[in-house]
N, CA, C and O atoms as a printed pandas DataFrame, in Angstrom:
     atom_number atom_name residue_name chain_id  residue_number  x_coord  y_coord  z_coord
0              1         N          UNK        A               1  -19.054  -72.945   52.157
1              2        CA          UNK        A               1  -18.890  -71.525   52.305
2              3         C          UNK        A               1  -20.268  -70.927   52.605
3              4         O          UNK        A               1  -21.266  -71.263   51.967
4              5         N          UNK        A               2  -20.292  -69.963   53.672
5              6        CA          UNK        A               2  -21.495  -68.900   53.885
6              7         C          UNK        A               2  -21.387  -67.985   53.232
7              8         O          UNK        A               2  -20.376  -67.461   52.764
8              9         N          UNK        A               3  -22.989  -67.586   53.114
9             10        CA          UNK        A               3  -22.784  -65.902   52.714
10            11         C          UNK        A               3  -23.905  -65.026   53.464
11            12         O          UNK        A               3  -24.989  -65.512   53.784
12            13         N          UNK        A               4  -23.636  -64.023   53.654
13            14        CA          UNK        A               4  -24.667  -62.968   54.698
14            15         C          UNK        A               4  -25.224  -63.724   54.822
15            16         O          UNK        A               4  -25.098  -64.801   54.239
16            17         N          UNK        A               5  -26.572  -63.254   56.144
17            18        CA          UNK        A               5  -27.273  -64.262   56.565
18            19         C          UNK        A               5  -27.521  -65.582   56.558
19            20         O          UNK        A               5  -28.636  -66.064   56.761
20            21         N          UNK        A               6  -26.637  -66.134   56.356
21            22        CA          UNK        A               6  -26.567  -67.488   56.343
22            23         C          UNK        A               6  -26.290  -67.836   58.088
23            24         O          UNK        A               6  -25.567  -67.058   58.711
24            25         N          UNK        A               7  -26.782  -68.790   58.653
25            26        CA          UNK        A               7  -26.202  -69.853   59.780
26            27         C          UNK        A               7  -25.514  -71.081   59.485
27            28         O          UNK        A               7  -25.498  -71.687   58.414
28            29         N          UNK        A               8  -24.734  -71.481   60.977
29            30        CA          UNK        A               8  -24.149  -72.373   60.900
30            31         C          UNK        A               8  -24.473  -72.752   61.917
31            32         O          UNK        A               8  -25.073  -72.003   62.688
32            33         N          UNK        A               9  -24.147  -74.172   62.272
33            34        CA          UNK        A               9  -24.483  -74.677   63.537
34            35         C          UNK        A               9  -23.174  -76.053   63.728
35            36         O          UNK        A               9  -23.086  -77.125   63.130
36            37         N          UNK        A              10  -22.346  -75.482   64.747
37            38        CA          UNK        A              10  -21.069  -76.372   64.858
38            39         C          UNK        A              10  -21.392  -77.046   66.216
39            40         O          UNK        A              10  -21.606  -76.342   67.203
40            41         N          UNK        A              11  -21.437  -78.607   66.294
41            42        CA          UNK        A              11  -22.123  -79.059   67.549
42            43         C          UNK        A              11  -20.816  -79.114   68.534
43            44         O          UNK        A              11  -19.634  -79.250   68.220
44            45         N          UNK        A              12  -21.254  -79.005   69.487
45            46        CA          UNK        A              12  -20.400  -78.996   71.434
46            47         C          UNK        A              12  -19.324  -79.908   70.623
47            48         O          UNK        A              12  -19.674  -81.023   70.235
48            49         N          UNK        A              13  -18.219  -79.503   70.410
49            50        CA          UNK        A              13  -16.774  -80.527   70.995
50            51         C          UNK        A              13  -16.545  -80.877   69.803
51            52         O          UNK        A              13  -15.840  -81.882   69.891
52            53         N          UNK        A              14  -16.847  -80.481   68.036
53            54        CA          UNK        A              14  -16.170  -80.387   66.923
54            55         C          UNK        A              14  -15.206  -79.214   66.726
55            56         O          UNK        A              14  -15.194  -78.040   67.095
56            57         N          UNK        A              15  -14.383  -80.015   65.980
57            58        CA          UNK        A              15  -13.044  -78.636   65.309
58            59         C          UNK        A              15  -14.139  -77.600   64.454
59            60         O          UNK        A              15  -15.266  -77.974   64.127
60            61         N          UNK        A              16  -13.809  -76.785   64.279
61            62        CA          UNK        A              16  -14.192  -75.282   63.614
62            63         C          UNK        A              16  -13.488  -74.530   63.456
63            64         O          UNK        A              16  -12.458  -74.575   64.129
64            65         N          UNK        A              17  -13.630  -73.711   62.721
65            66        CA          UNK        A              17  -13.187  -72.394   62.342
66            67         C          UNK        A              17  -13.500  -71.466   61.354
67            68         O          UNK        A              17  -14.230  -72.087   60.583
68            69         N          UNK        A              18  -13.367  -70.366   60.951
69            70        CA          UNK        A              18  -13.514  -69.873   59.637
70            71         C          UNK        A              18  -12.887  -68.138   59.434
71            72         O          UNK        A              18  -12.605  -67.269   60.259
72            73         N          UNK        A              19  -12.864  -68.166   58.412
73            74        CA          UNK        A              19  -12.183  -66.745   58.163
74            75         C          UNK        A              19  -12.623  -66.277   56.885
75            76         O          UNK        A              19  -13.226  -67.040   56.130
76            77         N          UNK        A              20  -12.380  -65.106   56.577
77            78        CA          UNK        A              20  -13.405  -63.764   55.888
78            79         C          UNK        A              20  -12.674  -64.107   54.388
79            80         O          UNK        A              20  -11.596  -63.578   54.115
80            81         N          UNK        A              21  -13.369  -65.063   53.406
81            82        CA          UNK        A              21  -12.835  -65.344   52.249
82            83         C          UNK        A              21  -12.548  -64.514   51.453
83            84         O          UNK        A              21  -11.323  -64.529   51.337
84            85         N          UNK        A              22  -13.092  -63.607   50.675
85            86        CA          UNK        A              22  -12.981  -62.193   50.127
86            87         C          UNK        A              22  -12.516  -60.928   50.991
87            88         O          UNK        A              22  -13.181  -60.720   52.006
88            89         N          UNK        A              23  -11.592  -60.169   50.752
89            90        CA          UNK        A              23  -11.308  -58.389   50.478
90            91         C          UNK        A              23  -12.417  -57.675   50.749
91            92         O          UNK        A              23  -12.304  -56.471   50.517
92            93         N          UNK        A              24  -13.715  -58.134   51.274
93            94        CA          UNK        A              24  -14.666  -56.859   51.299
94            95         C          UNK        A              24  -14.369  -55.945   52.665
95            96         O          UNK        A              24  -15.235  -55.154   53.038
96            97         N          UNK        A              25  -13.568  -56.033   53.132
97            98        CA          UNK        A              25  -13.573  -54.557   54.192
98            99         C          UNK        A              25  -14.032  -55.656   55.435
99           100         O          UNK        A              25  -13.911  -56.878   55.356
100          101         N          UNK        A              26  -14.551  -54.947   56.521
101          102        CA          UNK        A              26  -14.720  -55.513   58.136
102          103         C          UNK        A              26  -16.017  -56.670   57.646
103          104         O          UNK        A              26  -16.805  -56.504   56.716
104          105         N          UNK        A              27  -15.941  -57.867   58.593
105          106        CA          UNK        A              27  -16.982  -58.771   58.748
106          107         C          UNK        A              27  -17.824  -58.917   60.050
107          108         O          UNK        A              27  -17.153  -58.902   61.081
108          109         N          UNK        A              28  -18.987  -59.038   60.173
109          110        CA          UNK        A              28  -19.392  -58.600   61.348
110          111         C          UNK        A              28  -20.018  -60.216   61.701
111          112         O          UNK        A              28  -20.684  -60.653   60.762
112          113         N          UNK        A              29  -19.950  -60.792   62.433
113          114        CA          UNK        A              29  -20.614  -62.602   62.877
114          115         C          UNK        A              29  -21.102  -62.157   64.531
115          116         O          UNK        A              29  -20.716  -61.409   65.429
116          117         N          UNK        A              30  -22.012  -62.975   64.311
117          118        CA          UNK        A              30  -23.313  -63.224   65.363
118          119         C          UNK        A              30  -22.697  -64.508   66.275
119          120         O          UNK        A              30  -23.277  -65.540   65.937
120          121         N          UNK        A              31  -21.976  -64.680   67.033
121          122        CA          UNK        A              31  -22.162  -65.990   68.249
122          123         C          UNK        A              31  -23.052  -66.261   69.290
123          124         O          UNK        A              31  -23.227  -65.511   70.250
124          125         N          UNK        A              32  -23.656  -67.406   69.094
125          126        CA          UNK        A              32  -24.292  -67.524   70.130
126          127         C          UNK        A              32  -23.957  -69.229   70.364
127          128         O          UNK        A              32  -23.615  -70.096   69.560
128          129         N          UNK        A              33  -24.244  -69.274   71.955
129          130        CA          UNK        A              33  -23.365  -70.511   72.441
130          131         C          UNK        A              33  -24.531  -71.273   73.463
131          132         O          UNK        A              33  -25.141  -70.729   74.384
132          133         N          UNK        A              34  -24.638  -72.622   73.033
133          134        CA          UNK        A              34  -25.860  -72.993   74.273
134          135         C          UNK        A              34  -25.769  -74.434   74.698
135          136         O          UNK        A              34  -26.343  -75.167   73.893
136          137         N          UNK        A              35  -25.270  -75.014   75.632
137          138        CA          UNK        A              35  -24.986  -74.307   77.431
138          139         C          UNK        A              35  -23.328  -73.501   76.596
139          140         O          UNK        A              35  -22.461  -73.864   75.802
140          141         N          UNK        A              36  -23.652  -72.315   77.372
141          142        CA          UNK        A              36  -22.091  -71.333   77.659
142          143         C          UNK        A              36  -21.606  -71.653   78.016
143          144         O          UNK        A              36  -20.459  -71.373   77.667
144          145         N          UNK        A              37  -21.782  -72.779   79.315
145          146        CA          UNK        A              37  -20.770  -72.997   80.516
146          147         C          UNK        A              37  -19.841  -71.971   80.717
147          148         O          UNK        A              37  -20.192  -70.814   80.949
148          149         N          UNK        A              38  -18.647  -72.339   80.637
149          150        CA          UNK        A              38  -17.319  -71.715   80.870
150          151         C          UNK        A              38  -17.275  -69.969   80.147
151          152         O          UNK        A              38  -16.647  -68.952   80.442
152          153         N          UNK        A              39  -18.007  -70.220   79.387
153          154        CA          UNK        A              39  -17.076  -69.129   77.810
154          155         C          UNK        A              39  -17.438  -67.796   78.318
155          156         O          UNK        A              39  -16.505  -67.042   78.041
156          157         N          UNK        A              40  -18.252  -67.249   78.856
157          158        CA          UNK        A              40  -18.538  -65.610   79.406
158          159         C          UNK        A              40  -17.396  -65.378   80.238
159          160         O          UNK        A              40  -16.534  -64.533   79.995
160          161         N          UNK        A              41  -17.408  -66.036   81.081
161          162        CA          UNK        A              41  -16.119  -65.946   82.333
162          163         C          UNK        A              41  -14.220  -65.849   81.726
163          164         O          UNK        A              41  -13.190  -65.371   82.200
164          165         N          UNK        A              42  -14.616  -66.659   80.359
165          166        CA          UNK        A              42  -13.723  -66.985   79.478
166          167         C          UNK        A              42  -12.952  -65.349   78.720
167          168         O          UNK        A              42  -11.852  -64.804   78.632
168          169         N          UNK        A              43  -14.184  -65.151   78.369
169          170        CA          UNK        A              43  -14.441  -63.612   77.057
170          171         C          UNK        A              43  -14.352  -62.528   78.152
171          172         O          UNK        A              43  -13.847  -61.512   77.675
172          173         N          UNK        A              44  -14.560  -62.441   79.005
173          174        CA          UNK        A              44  -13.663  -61.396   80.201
174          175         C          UNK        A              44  -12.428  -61.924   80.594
175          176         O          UNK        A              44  -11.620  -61.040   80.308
176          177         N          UNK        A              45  -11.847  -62.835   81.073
177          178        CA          UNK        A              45  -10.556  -62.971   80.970
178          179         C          UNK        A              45   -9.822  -62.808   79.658
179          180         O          UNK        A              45   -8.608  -62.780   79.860
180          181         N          UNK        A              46  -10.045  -62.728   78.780
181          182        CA          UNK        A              46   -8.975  -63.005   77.298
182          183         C          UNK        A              46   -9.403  -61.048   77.519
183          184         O          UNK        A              46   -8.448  -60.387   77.926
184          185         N          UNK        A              47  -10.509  -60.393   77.301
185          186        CA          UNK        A              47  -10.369  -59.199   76.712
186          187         C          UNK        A              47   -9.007  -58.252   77.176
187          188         O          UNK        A              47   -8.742  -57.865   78.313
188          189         N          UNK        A              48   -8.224  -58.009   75.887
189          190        CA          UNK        A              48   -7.333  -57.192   75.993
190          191         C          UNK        A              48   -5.879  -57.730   76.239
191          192         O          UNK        A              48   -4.810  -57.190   76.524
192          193         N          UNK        A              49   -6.429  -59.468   75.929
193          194        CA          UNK        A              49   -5.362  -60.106   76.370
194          195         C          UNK        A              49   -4.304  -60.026   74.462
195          196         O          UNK        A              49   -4.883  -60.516   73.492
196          197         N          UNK        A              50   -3.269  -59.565   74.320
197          198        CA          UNK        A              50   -2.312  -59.438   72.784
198          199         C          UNK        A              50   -1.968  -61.109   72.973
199          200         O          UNK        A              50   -2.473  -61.771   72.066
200          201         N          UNK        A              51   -1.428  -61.677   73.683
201          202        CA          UNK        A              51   -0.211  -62.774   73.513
202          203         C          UNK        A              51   -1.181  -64.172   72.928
203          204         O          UNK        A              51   -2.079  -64.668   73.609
204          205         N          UNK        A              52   -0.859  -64.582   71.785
205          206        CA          UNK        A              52   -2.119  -65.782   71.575
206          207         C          UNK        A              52   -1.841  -67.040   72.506
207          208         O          UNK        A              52   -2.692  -67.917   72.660
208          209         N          UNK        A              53   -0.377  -67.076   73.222
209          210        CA          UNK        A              53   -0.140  -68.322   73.786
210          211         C          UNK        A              53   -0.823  -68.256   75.074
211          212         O          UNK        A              53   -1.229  -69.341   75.492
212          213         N          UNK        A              54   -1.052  -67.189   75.826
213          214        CA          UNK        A              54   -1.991  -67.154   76.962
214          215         C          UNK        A              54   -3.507  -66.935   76.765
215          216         O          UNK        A              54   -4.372  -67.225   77.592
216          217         N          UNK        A              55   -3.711  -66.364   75.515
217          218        CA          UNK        A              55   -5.093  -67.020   74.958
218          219         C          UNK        A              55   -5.221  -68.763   75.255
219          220         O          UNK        A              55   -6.049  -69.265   76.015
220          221         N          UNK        A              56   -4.587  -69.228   74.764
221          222        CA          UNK        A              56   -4.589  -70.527   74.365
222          223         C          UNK        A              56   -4.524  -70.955   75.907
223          224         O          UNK        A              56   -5.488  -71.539   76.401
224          225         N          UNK        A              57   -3.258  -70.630   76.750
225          226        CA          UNK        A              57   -3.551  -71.331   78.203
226          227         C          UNK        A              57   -4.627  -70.980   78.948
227          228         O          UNK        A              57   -4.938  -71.875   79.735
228          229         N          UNK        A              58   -5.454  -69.820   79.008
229          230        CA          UNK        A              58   -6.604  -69.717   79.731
230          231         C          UNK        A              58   -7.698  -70.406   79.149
231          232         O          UNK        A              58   -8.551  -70.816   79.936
232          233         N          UNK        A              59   -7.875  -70.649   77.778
233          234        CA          UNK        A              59   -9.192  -71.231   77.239
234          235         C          UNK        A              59   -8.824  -72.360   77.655
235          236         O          UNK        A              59   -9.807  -73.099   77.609
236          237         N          UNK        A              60   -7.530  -73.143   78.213
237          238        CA          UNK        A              60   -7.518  -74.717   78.985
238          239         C          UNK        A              60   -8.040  -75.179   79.765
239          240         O          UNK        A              60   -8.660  -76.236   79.879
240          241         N          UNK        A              61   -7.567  -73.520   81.049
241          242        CA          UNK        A              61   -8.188  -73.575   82.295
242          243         C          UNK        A              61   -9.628  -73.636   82.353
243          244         O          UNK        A              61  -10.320  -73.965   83.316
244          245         N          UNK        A              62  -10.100  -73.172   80.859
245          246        CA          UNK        A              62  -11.653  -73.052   81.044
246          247         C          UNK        A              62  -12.155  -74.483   80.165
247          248         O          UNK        A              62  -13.244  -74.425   79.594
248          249         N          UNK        A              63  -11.419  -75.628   80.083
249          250        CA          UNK        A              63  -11.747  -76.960   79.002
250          251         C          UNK        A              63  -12.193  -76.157   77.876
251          252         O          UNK        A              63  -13.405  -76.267   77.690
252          253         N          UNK        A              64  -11.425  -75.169   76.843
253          254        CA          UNK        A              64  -11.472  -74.685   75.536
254          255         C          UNK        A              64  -10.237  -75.062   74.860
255          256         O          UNK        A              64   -9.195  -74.524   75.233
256          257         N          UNK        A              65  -10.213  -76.084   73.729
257          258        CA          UNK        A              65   -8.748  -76.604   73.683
258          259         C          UNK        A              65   -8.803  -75.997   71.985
259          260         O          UNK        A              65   -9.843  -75.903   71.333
260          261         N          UNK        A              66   -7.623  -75.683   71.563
261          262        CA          UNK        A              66   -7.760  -75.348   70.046
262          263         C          UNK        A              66   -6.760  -76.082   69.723
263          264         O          UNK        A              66   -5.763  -76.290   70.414
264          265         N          UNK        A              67   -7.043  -76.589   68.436
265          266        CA          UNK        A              67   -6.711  -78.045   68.030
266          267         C          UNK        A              67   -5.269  -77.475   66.880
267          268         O          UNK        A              67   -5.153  -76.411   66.273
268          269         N          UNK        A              68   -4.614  -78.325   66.918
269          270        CA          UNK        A              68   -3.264  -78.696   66.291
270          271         C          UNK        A              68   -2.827  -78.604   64.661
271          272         O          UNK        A              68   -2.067  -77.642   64.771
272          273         N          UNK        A              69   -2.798  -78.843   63.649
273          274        CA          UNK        A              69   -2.991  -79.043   62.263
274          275         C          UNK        A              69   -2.696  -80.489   62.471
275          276         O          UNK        A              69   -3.499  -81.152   61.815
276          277         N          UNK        A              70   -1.751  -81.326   63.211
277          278        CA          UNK        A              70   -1.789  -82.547   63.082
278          279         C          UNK        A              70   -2.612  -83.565   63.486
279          280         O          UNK        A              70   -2.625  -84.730   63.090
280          281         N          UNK        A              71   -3.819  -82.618   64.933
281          282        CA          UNK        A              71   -4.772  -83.333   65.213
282          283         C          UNK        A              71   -5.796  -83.682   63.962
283          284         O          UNK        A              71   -6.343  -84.779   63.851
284          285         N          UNK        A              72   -5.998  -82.442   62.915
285          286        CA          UNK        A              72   -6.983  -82.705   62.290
286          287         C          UNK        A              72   -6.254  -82.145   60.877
287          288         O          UNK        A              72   -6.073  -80.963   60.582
288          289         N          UNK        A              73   -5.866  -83.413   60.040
289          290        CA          UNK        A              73   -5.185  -82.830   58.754
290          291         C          UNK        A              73   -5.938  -82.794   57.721
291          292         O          UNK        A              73   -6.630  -83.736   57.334
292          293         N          UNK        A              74   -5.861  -81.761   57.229
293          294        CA          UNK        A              74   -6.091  -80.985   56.139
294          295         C          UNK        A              74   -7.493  -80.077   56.641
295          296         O          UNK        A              74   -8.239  -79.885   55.681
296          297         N          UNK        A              75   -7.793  -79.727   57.405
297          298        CA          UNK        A              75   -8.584  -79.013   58.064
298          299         C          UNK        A              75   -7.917  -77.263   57.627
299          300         O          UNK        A              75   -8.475  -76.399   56.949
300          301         N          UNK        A              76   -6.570  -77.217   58.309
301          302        CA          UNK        A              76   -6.532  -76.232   57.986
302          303         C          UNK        A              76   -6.497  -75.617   56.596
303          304         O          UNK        A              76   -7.060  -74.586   56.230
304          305         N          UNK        A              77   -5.545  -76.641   55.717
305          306        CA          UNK        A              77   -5.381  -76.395   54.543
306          307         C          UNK        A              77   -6.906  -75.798   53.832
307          308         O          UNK        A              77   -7.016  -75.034   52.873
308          309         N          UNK        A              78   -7.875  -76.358   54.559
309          310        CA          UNK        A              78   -9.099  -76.445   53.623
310          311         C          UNK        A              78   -9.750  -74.788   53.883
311          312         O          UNK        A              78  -10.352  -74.147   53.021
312          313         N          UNK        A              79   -9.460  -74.333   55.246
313          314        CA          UNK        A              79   -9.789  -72.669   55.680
314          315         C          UNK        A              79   -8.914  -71.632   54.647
315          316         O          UNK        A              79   -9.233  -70.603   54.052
316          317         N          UNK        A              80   -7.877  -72.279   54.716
317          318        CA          UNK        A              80   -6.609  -71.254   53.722
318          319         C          UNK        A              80   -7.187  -71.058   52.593
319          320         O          UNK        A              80   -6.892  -70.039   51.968
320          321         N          UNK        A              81   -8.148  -71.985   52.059
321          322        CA          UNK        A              81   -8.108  -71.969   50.428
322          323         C          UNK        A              81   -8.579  -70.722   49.629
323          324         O          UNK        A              81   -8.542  -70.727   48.398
């Protein structure tokens, strides 16, 4: 678990994720991505996009794949907690 100012560093082509463990109101996170390749071109196509399943098909077109619960088990379980 992070807390404020803390970093992370998730290398090119591992599962990730994370979500706002505590009730404190809005969370604000810093991304930064290096090589970007694809992902700018990416983050203008998705903006404003509601439907998560065409989220999911354009981050394909761009080799952004988001992974399964069965690809990686207990991964998710472990974000929920």
């Amino acid at each position: 678990m992070v807390k404020a100012c803390d970093s992370v560093c998730w290398p090119q082509g591992s599962v990730h994720g994370y979500k706002v463990a505590e009730d404190v109101g809005p969370a604000q996170a810093l991304f930064w991505v290096s090589p970007a390749g694809e992902l700018s071109t990416l983050f203008k196509e998705l903006h404003n996009i509601k439907d998560p399943a065409e989220v999911v098909r354009l981050s394909q077109v761009r080799d952004i794949f988001f992974a399964q619960p069965e690809q990686v088990p207990g991964f998710f379980e472990a974000i929920e907690a």
